[in-house]
C-alpha positions, 0 to 999 in steps of 0.5 A: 491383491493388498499391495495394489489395493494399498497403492490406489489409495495411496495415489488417490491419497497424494492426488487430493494432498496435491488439489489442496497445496495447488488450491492454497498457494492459488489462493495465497497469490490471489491475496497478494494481487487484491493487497498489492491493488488495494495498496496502490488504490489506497497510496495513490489516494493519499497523494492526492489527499497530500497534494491538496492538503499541502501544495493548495491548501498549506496545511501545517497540521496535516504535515505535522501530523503525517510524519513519520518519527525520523522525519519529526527529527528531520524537519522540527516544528521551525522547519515545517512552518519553513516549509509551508511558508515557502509554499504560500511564496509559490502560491497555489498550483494550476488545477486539476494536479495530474497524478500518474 
């Protein structure tokens, strides 16, 4: 009479250790889609911000400020001015940008 008295609660046990791994890993990938969605809400945000700092407004400070350490190396100071000089050259872009 002990043993399977003993295994039903092992079961039911299992059963519960089971609901909760199935309700962390649900939980796990929910975060990763809403982090996945804010991201590309949040990139694609910062393009057009980019585009319309850059491209229509020519501003040199936003470039300096946006680059990343490798890129400061890449592109000094003379070459960022290059840079904004050689878009004020090709003017200001049609509007409204399409961004996909």
């Amino acid at each position: 009479m002990k043993t399977s008295s003993n295994r039903t609660k092992t079961r039911g046990e299992g059963l519960v250790i089971v609901v909760i791994l199935v309700a962390i890993i649900g939980a796990g990938v929910w975060w990763l889609f809403s982090i996945k969605k804010e991201s590309d809400k949040e990139a694609r945000a910062f393009g057009r911000e980019l585009i319309e700092r850059l491209a229509v407004n020519k501003d040199q400070a936003f470039f300096a400020d946006h680059l990343g350490p490798q890129a400061k190396m890449d592109y000094p100071p003379s070459q960022q001015a290059y840079l904004i000089s050689k878009l004020k050259e090709l003017g200001t872009p049609a509007l409204p940008i399409q961004i996909d």
